[in-house]
MARKE-556258 format. One record per atom (N, C-alpha, C): residue in three letters; z, x, y. Coordinates in steps of 0.1 Angstrom, whole numbers, plus 5000, padded with zeros to 4 digits. Layout:
BEGIN
ALAZXY...
This chain:
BEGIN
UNK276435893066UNK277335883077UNK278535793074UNK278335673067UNK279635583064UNK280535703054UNK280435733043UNK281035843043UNK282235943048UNK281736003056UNK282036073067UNK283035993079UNK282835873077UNK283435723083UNK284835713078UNK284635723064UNK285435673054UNK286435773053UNK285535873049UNK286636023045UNK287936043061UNK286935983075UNK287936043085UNK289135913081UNK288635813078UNK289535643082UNK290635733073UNK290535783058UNK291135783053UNK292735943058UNK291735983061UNK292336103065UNK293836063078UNK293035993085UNK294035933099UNK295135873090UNK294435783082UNK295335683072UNK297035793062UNK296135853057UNK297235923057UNK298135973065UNK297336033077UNK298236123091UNK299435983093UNK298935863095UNK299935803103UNK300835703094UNK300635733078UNK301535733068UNK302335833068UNK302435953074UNK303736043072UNK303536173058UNK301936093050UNK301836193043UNK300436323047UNK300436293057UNK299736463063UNK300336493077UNK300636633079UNK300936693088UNK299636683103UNK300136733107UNK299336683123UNK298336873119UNK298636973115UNK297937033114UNK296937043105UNK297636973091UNK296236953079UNK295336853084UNK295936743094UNK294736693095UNK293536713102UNK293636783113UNK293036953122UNK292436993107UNK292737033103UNK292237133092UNK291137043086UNK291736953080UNK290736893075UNK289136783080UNK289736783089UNK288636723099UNK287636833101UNK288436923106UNK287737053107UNK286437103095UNK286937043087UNK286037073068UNK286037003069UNK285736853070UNK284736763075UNK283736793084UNK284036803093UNK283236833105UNK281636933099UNK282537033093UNK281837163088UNK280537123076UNK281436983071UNK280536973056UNK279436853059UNK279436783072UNK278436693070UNK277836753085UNK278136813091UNK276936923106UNK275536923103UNK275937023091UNK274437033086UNK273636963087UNK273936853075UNK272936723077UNK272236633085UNK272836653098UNK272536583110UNK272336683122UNK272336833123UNK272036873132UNK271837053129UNK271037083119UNK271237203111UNK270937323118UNK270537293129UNK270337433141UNK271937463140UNK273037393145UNK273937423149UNK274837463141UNK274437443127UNK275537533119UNK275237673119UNK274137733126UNK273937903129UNK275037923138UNK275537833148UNK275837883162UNK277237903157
């Protein structure tokens, strides 16, 4: 879970440095979201 902590801090970190677009970072949260679900709640990656 810190991880997943980290990967978002870092992600925002860049958004509000000017080096990610407002949609990659959508995107990539999004593949976040997608890559650690599983792990914590694996019914719902069927849904």
């Amino acid at each position: 879970m810190k991880s997943l902590i980290r990967n978002a801090n870092q992600l925002l970190n860049a958004y509000q440095a000017g080096q990610e677009t407002f949609s990659d970072l959508v995107l990539k949260a999004a593949n976040l979201r997608a890559a650690y679900l599983p792990l914590h709640h694996p019914w719902k990656a069927l849904i």
